[in-house]
Structure formats: C-alpha cells, structure tokens
Backbone bond lengths (Angstrom), bond angles and torsions (degrees), N, CA, C in turn:
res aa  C-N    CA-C-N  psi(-1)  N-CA   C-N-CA  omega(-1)  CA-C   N-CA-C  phi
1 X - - - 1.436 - - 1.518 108.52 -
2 X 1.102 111.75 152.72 1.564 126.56 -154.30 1.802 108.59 -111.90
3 X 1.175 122.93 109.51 1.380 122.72 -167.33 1.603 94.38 -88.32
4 X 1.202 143.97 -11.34 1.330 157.25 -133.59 1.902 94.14 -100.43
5 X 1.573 105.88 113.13 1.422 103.77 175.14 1.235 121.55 -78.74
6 X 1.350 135.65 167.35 1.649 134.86 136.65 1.000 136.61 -30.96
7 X 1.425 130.28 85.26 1.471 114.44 172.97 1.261 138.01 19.32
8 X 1.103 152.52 127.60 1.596 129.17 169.67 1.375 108.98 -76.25
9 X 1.255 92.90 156.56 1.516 103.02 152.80 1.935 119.68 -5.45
10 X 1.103 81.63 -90.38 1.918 96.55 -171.60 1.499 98.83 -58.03
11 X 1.222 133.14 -50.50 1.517 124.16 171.06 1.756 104.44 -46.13
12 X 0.928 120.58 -76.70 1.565 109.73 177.32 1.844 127.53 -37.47
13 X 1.339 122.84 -12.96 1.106 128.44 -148.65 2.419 84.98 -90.31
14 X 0.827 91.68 162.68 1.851 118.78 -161.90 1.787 94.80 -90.19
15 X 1.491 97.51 134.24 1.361 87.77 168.94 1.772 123.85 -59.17
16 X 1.482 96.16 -25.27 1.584 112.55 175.38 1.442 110.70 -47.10
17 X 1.517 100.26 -55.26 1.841 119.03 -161.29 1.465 87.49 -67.30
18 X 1.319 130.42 -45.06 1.555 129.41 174.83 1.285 120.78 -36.56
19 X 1.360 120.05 -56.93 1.332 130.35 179.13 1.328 128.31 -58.25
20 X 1.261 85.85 -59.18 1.850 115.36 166.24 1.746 87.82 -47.70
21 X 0.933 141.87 -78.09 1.478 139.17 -153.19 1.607 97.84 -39.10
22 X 1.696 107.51 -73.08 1.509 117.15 -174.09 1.298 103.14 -39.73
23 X 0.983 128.05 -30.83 1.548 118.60 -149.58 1.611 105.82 -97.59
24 X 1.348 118.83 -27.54 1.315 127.17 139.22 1.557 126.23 -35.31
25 X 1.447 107.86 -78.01 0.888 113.51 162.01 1.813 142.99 -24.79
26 X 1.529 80.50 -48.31 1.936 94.43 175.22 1.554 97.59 -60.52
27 X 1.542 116.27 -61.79 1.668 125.90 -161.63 1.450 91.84 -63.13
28 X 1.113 151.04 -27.25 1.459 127.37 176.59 1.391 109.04 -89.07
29 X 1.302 135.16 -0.94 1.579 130.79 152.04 1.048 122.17 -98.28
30 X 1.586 99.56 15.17 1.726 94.01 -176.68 0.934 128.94 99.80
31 X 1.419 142.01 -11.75 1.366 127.64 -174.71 1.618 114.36 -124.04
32 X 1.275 125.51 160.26 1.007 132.63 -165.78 1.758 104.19 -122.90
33 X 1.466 123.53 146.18 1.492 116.65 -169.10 1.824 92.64 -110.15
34 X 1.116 95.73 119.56 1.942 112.94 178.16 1.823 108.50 -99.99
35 X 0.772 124.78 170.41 1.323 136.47 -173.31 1.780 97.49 -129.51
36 X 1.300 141.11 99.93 1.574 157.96 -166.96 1.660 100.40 -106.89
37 X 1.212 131.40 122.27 1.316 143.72 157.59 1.504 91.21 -70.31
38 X 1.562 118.18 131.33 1.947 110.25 148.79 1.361 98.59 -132.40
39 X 1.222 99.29 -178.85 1.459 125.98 -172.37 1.272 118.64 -96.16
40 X 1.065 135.60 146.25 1.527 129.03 -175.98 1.822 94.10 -74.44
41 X 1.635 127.00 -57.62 1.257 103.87 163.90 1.606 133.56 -30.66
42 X 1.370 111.45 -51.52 1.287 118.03 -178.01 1.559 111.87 -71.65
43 X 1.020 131.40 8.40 1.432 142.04 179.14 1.953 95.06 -104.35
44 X 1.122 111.48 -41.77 1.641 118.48 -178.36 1.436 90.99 -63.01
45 X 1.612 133.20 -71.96 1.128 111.57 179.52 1.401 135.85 -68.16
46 X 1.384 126.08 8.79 1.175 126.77 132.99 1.664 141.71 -42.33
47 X 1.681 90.03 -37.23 1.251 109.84 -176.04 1.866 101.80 -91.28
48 X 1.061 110.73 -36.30 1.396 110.99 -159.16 1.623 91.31 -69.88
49 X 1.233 120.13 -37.16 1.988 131.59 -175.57 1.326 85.65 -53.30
50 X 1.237 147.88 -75.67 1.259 172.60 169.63 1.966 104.55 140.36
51 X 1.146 108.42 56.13 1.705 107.93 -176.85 1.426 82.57 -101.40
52 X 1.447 156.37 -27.82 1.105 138.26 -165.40 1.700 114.34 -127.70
53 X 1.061 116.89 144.02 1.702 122.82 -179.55 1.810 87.61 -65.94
54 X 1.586 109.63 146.89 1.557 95.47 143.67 1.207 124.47 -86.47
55 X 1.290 131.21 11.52 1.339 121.91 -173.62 2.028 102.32 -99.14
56 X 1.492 98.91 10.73 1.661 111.49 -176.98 1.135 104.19 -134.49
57 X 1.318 114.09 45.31 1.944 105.80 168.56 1.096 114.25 -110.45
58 X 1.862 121.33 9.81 1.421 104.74 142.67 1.288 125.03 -115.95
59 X 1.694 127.79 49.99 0.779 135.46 -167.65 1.412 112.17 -114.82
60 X 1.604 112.20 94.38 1.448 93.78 -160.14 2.102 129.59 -63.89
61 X 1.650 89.21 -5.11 2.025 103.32 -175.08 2.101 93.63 -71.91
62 X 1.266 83.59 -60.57 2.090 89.81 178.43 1.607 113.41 -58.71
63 X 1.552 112.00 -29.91 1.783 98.26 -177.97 1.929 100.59 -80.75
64 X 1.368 100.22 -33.77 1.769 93.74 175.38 1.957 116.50 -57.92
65 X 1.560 90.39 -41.92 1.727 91.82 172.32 1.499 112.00 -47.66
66 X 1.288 118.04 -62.62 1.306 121.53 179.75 1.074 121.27 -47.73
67 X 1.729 123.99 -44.48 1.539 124.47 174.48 1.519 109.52 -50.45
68 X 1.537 111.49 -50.04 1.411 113.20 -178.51 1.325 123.57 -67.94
69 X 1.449 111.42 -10.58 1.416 105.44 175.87 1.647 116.39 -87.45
70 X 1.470 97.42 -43.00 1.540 106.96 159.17 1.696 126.54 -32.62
71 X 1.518 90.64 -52.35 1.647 94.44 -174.60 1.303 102.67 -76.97
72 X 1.542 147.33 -32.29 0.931 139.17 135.44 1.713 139.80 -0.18
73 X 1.684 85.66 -65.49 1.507 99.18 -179.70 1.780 96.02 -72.83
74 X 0.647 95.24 -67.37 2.418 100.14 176.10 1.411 105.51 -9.46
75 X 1.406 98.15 -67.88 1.415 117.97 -148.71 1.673 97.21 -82.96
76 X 1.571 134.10 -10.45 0.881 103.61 -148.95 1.628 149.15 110.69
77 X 1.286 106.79 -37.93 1.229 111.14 172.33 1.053 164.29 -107.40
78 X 1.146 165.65 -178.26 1.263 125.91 -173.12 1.567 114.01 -130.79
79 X 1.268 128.27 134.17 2.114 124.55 -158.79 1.253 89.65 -78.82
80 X 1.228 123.09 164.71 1.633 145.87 -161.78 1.158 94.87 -123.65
C-alpha cells in the first residue's frame, strides 16, 4: 500500500494554465507585454542613465527592466 499522495492542485496545473495565469495577472495590474526593437546605442544610454549593469546588456529580462524604469522615470512614476 502506497502512502504517496496526489499531486496538488498547483503541481497538476499546465505550463499553458501557468502562463495564462501571469498573463492575467499582469492585465489586472495594469500592464500589457509589448515586444520593443532597441539599439545597441540605446542600450549604452541605458547604461550611461545607470538603469542597466554593463555586465547585463545582453540580457534581454535586465534590458526590459531598464526600459521600464526609464519609462517610469519619463512618465513620472514610480514601480511598486
């Protein structure tokens, strides 16, 4: 006999249902996920602002941080 439970819930859940979750998630805080062409210059002034490490300018998760912090600073606002 087998002492060994069922998965839970969240262990069973789909990498799909995963995504789908985040992506929920984003639209009820507001944000929407865009796809941005930059420039390798425009990545320097990322770096030169200091929003980006240079040792992360080909990192596309840290160059998006930086975009968002930028637009941030532009616009005004401040990330939560």
């Amino acid at each position: 006999m087998s002492d060994a439970q069922p998965p839970s819930r969240d262990a069973q859940r789909s990498d799909g249902a995963e995504r789908m979750a985040r992506h929920r998630k984003r639209r009820r805080q507001g944000l929407r996920s865009v796809l941005v062409l930059i420039r390798d210059s425009e990545i320097d002034v990322l770096v030169a602002r200091n929003l980006l490490d240079p040792e992360c300018r080909t990192d596309p998760r840290k160059i998006a941080r930086a975009v968002g912090l930028l637009l941030d600073d532009v616009l005004g606002r401040k990330r939560s």
